[in-house]
Structures are given as structure tokens and as C-alpha cells.
N, C-alpha and C positions, 0 to 999 in steps of 0.2 A: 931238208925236205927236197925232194925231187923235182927240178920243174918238168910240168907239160908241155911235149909239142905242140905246135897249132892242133894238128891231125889226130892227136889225142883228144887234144882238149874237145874238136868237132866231134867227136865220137861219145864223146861223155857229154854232152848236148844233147844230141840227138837219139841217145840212149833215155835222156830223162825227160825229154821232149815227148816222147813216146808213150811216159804213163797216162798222159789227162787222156789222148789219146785210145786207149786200154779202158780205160774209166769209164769215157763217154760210152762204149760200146758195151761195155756192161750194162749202163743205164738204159740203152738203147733195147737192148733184147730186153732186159726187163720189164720196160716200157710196154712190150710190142706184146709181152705175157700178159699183165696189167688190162691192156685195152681190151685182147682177146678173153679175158674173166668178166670185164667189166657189159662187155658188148652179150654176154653170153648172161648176167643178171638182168640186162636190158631185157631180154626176152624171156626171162623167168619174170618179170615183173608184168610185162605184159601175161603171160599166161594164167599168173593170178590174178591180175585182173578181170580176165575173162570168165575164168573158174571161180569166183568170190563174187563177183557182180557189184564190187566196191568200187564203184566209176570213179569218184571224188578222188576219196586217197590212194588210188590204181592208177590214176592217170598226173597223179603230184609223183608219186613215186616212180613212176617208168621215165618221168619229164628228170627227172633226178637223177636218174639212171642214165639217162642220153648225156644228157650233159658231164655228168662225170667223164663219160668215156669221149666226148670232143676236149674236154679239159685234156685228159692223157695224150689225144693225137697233137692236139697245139705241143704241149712239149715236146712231144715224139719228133714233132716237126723241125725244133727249133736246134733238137739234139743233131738232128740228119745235118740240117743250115752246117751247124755248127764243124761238123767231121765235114763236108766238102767244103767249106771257104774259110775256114777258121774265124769266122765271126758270131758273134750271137745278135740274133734276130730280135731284137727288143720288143719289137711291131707286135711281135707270135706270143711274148712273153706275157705282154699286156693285153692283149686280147684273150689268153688263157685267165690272167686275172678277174676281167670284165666277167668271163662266164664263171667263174666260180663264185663271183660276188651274187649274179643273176639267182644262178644253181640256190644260194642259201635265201635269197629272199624270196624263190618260190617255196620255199619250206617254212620259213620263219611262221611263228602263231603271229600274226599283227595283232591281236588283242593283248598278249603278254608282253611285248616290246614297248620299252619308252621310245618316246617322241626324240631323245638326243641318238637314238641309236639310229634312227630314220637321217636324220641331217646330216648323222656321219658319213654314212652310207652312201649317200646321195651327193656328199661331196667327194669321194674318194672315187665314186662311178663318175662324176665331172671331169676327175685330172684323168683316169685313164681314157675318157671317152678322146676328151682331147688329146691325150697324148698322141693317141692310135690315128686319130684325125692329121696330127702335126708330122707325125714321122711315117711318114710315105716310103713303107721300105719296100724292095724288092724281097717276097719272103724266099724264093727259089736262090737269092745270093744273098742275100742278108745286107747289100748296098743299101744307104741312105741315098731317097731322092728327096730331100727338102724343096 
């Protein structure tokens, strides 16, 4: 078997280094389509509301709509963190979770829902609140200020 030089060996690194790389920026413009679909139901939502005169389930549904697409930007966000400092912003991650936990309990029927799905809920929105609380990160470098 042939050995590699150092200078190869750096090159076949940096060659494979390069895919998450490739990846991430895949995800990224996908993302960036995502939000502009998502941003673009926001305001069909709102226009049926307007048009239907369904204030109640018009105004659950566009609140659903928003949020989704803040869900998309925090990751959007956390993809960008990630391609300029090669870190991930855990702060962006868990606040994208908060709102999507938020996003389904403004949806949920609370009359159909048991009471253990409430506690759950409620404690899973506890560890991330504090998570989010506890890691003080810099979201533009993705630094921990503890």
C-alpha cells in the first residue's frame, strides 16, 4: 500500500472537509426557498382571513404561519453561525425549539388533550427556557458567554 505524504495527506482533508461544507449551503439556499414559500402562505393566510371573515381560525392560522417561518429564519440563522465560525449556535437551536413547541400549543384543541400532555409540555418549555436563559451565546459568532 502506498504511503501518503503529509501534502497529500492535507489535500485529502481538505478535499473531505469541504463536503459538510457543500451540505450546509445546500441546506442553506433551501432554507432561504422554505421561508420565502412559507412568508408568501403568511400572507395568503392572512388574505383569507380577510376574505372569509373567519377572525378566530384566521387569526390561529396566520399566528401559525408566522411562526413557522421565524422557526425557518432561527435555523437559517444558525446555518449562516455555522458556515462563518464553524460553530453551532445551540442559543438559535433552542429558541427555534421554544417556538415551535409555542407554534403547536397555539393549535392544539385543549378540550381533546390529556392533562400528562400539558406537564410534559410544560416541562420541556422549562429546560429550554432555561437553557436559553443559561447559555448566553453570542448569536453573530456562536461564542459562549456563560
Amino acid at each position: 500500500m502506498p504511503e501518503f505524504s503529509e501534502e497529500r495527506a492535507n489535500q485529502l482533508v481538505n478535499t473531505f472537509s469541504m463536503i459538510p461544507i457543500i451540505i450546509y449551503i445546500g441546506v442553506a439556499i433551501l432554507l432561504s426557498v422554505v421561508a420565502v414559500m412559507s412568508l408568501i402562505e403568511s400572507i395568503f393566510e392572512i388574505v383569507l382571513m380577510m376574505t372569509t371573515m373567519q377572525w378566530e381560525t384566521g387569526i390561529v392560522n396566520v399566528i401559525y404561519s408566522i411562526l413557522f417561518t421565524v422557526i425557518i429564519i432561527e435555523l437559517f440563522e444558525t446555518v449562516t453561525v455555522y458556515l462563518k465560525t464553524k460553530k453551532v449556535p445551540v442559543r438559535a437551536l433552542l429558541i427555534a425549539a421554544l417556538t415551535a413547541l409555542i407554534r403547536h400549543l397555539i393549535v392544539v384543541n385543549i378540550s381533546e388533550t390529556e392533562i400528562y400532555n400539558y406537564i410534559g409540555i410544560s416541562i420541556v418549555m422549562a429546560v429550554l427556557i432555561a437553557g436559553i436563559y443559561l447559555l448566553k451565546e453570542d448569536i453573530h459568532t456562536g461564542n459562549l458567554r456563560i
